[in-house]
N, C-alpha and C positions, 0 to 999 in steps of 0.2 A: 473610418478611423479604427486603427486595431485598440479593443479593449481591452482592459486591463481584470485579468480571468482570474477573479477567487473561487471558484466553482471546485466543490468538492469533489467532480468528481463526474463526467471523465476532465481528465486534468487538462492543464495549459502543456504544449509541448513544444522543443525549441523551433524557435521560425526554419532552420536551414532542414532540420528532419521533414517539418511540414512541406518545403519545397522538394527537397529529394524524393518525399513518397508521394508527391501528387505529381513530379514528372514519372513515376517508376509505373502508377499505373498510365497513362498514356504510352510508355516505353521503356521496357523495362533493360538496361543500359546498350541500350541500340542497340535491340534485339529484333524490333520489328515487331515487337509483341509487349502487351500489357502485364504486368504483375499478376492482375485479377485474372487472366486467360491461360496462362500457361499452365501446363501440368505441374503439379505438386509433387511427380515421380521425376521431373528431369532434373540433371544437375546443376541449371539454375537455380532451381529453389533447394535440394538439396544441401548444397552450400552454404543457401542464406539459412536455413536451419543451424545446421551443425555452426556457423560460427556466431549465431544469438546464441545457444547453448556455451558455445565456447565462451564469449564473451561473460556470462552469468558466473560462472564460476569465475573464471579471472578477476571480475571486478568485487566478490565476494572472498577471493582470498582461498577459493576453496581445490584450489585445481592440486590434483595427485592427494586430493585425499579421500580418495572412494567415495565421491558423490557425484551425482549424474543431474543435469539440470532437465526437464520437461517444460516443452509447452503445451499446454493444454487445453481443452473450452470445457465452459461451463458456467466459468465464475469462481469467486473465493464460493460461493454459496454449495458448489459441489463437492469441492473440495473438504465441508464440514463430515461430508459422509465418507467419503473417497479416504478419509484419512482414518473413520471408526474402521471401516472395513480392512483395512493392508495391517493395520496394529492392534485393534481394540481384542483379547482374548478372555481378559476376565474381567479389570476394571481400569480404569481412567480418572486421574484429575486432571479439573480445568479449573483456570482464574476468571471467574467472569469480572469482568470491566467495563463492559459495556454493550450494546444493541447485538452487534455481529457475535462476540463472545458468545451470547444468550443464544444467539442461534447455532451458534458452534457446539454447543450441551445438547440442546433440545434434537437436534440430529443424530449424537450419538448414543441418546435415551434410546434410539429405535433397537438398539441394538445391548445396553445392558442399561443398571443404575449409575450413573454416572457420579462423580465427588466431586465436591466443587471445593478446593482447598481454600479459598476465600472469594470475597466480594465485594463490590464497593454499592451496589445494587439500593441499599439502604439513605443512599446521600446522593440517588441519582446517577451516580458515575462519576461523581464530579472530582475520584480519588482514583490514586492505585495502592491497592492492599499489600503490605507488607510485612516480615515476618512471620510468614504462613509455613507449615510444613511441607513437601510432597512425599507422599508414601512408598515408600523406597519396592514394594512390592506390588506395587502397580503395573500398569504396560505402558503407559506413558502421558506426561504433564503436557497441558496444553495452553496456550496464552495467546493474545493477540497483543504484538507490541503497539498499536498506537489505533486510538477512538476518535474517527473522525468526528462523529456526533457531539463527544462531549468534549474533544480537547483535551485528549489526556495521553499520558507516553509514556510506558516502561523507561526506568534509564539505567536500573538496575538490574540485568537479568537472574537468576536463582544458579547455583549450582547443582542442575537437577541431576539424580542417581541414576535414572530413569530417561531414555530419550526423550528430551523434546522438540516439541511443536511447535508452531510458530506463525500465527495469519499476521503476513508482514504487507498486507494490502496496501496501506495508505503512509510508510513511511521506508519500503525497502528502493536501496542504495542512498538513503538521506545522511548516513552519519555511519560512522566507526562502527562496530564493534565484531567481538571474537565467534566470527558464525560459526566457527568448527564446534560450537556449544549445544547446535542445535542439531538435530535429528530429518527432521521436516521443516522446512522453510518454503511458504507458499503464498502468495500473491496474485492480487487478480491487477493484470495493467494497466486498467485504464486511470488506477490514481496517481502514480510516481514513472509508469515508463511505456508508454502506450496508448493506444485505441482499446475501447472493449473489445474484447473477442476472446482473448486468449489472456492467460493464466498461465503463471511461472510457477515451477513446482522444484523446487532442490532438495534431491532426496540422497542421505547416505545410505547407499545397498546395503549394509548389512544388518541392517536393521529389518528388514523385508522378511519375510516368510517364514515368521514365526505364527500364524495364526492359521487354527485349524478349520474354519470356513474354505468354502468353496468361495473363491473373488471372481466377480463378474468380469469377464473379459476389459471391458471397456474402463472395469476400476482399478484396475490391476495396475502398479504401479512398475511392476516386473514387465507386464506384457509392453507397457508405454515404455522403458527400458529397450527392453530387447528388441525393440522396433523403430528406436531413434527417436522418440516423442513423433514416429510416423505411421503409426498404426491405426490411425483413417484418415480422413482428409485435413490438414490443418488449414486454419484462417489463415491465406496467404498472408492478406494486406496486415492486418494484427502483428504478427510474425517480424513482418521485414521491417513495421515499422518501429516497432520494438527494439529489434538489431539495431536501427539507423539509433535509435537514441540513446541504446548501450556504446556506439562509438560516439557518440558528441562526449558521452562523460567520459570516458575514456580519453578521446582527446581535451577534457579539462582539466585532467589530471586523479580523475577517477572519484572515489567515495570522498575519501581526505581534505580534494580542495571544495568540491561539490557542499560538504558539513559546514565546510568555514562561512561560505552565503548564505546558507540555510541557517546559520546561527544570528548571521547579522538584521537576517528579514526579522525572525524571532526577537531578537531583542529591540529592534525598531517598533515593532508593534505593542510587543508588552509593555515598553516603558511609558507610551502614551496612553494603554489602558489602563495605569496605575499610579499615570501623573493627572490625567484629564476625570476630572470629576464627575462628566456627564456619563461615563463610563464604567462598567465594571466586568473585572474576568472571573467566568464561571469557574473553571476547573483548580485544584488549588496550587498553589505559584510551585510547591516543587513537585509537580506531577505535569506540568504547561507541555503539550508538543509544541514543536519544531514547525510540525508542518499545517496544523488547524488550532487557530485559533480562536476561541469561541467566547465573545463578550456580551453585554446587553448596555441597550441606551438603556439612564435610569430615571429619565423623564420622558414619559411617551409624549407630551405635547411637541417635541420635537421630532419626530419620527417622519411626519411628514417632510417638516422643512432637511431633515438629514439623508433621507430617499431620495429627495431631488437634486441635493449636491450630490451624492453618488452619480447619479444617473450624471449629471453636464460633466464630471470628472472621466466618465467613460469606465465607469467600473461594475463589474458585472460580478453577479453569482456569490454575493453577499450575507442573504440568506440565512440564517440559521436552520437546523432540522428543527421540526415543531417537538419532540422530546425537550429540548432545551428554547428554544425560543432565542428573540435577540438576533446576532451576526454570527456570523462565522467565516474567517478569512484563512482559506486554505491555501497555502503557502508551499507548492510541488518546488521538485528540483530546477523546474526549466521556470518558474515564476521569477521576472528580475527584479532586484533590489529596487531600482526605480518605481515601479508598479507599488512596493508597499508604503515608497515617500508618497505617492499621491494620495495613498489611501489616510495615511500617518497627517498629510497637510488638510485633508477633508474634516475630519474629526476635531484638528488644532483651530479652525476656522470656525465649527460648530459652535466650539466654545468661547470664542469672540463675538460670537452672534446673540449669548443665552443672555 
């Protein structure tokens, strides 16, 4: 029985991607040859490069306007340095928000004192700070728009003076809005569009090469530029399946119709955890993502009995991070509406049972 995956994280991906990339490596389109085997120089994979890339920008709105999409490995986790190094010159603000945030500062302390222009650090994470300045002579603001840990989601972003930043790990192509705002837009896939391995990086050039350090080859954002996002070997399979999942949304009509589900799972779930008594949402209701929703039973004598209706309902990856404690129902693009009626009916039933 296929479960029904709230797992933060690597995500749920659509069933037809799943079959497309597990026929691609046994053959990759009657080629005679596996995905995983072929060289990364021929223009098989070439292709499937350049039009994941292709597709990144299109589906972001961003094509013809001087930015160049990378994929890359490492992780969002590399990317907290990779990003002090290509811009950091004198100083930097960052919004901490949350776990990843914190690690996103503590990275580029290597490198100066960093400004943390707000926090919500004080209440847990359980907010997002607003009304904060960004200092207009800085090198550039930095923010992650959504906190898997604690459930929480930018929905306003700053008119920053100053390029920004942007770790869009766990909600990029979920919903609207005006990326030509940002500077840096970066993501690691395996929460909203892929397998781990590889990392989406959307960079406007001309933001690039103002920083008088010497950048390590390999962090160079120029040299991953000027090289096709092919300047060592990439994660074939990562890559392609990536690609495959930028066409399903594509073929559903892209961000737009993509948001419209993603809003309906969202309000399916929130309304039961703020109709259902045995229930409560951590994060506060106008700060809620879209795509992690993070609640707690508020009677542990049920916990058992509510684990074991999860488990016979086929539902997996439940979980909360122990920072927060509780559940956490992560809610990706390819998660169907159905999946979070079962989940939504499990809870309803609890509370017939209390």
């Amino acid at each position: 029985m296929k479960k029904h995956n709230f797992s933060a994280g690597p995500c749920v991906l659509p069933q037809e991607v799943l079959q497309k990339a597990s026929q691609a490596v046994l053959d990759l389109d009657h080629s005679g040859l596996s995905l995983i085997e072929i060289s990364h120089r021929s223009k098989a994979f070439v292709d499937i490069m350049e039009k994941a890339r292709a597709l990144a920008l299109e589906l972001l709105g961003l094509e013809g306007k001087g930015y160049k999409a990378l994929f890359l490995q490492g992780g969002a986790s590399t990317q907290f340095l990779m990003v002090a190094l290509n811009l950091l010159e004198k100083r930097a603000g960052y919004l901490n928000t949350g776990t990843w945030a914190n690690k996103a500062i503590n990275e580029a302390k290597i490198y100066d004192d960093i400004y943390e222009v707000a926090s919500s650090k004080e209440a847990n994470y359980n907010y997002i700070p607003k009304g904060y300045d960004i200092p207009e002579e800085y090198d550039y603001f930095h923010c992650t728009s959504n906190n898997t840990i604690f459930g929480t989601q930018i929905k306003a972003f700053p008119d920053s003076p100053i390029p920004m930043v942007c770790d869009m790990s766990s909600d990029i192509f979920s919903r609207t809005l005006d990326f030509s705002k940002f500077g840096i837009i970066y993501a690691g896939a395996q929460k909203n569009m892929g397998p781990a391995g590889t990392t989406l990086v959307v960079v406007k050039e001309d933001i690039l090469g103002k920083v008088s350090r010497k950048i390590p080859s390999m962090m160079d954002y120029k040299k991953h530029i000027g090289s096709g996002s092919m300047f060592n070997t990439p994660p074939v399979f990562a890559v392609y399946t990536s690609m495959l999942t930028l066409e399903w949304l594509k073929n559903l009509g892209g961000i737009a119709a993509i948001e419209e589900e993603n809003e309906k799972k969202a309000r399916l779930i929130y309304s039961e955890i703020d109709l259902n008594p045995l229930f409560k949402g951590f994060a506060v209701k106008e700060d809620r993502s879209i795509m992690n929703a993070t609640f707690t039973l508020e009677n542990e004598n049920l916990k058992e009995t509510f684990e074991t209706m999860l488990k016979e309902a086929g539902i997996n990856g439940l979980n909360g991070h122990r920072s927060v404690g509780g559940y956490r129902a992560s809610m990706y693009n390819a998660l169907s509406l159905d999946s979070v009626k079962v989940l939504v009916e499990v809870m309803s039933e609890l509370e017939s049972k209390a």
